[in-house]
N, C-alpha and C positions, 0 to 999 in steps of 0.2 A: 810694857815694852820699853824701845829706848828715850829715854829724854829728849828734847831739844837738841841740846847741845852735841850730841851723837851721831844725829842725823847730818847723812853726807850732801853735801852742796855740787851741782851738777858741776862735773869734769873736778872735781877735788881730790886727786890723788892723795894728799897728804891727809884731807879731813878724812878719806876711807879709810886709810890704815889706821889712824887716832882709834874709829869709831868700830872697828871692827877688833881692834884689840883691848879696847874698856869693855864690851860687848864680852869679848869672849872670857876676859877676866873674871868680868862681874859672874858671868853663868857657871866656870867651872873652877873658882877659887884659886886658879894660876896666878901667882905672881910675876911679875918683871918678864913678861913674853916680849919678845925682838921681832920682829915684822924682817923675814926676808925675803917676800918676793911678793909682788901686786901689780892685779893686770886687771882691765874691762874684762866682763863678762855679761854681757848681753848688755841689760840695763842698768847692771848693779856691778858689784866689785867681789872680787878674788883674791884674797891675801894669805899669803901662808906665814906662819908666826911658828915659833921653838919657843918651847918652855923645858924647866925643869923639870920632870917628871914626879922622880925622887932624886932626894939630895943626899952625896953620898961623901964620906972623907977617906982618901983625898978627892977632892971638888973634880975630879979626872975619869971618876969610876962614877958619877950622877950620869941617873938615865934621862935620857933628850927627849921629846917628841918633836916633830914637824906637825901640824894642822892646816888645814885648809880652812876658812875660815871667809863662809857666803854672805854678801851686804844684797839685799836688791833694792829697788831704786830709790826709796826716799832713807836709806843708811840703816836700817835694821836688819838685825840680825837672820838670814833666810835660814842659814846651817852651818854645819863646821863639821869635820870628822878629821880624825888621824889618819896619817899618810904615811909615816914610821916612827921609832923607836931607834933608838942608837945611843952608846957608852957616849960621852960628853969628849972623850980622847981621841973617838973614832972617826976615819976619814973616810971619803969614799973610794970606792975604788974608779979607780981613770979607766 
């Protein structure tokens, strides 16, 4: 599972997002995933992260994903699944 260092420190916002996005790298070979959004969830943490999917040229037309990405309480890894998919240009709608 995860190392030491991984594991989240009670009320560490900043150490769950570290540890849940080495976590989720380590598992599905994503590189350079951004952390955009982290909340409590029960015991443990909720971070949703964007990764490149595929990489496309121009850098405009690469596919996105969103993930949700599960810590429970002592910073391992619970779960993660995709949330969507979307062109790297594309906005939402208002």
């Amino acid at each position: 599972m995860a190392d030491e260092k991984s594991r989240t420190p009670k009320g560490g916002v900043g150490a769950a997002v570290r540890a849940a996005v080495g976590q989720f790298e380590e598992l599905t070979s994503f590189s350079g995933a951004a952390p955009t959004g982290v909340r409590r969830d029960g015991d443990g943490w909720s971070v949703l992260v964007d990764v490149v999917e595929i990489e496309r040229v121009p850098s405009t037309a690469s596919v996105m994903a969103t993930y949700r990405v599960d810590l429970d309480e002592s910073g391992d890894l619970a779960g993660y699944e995709r949330l969507r998919r979307y062109n790297r240009g594309a906005v939402d709608p208002t």
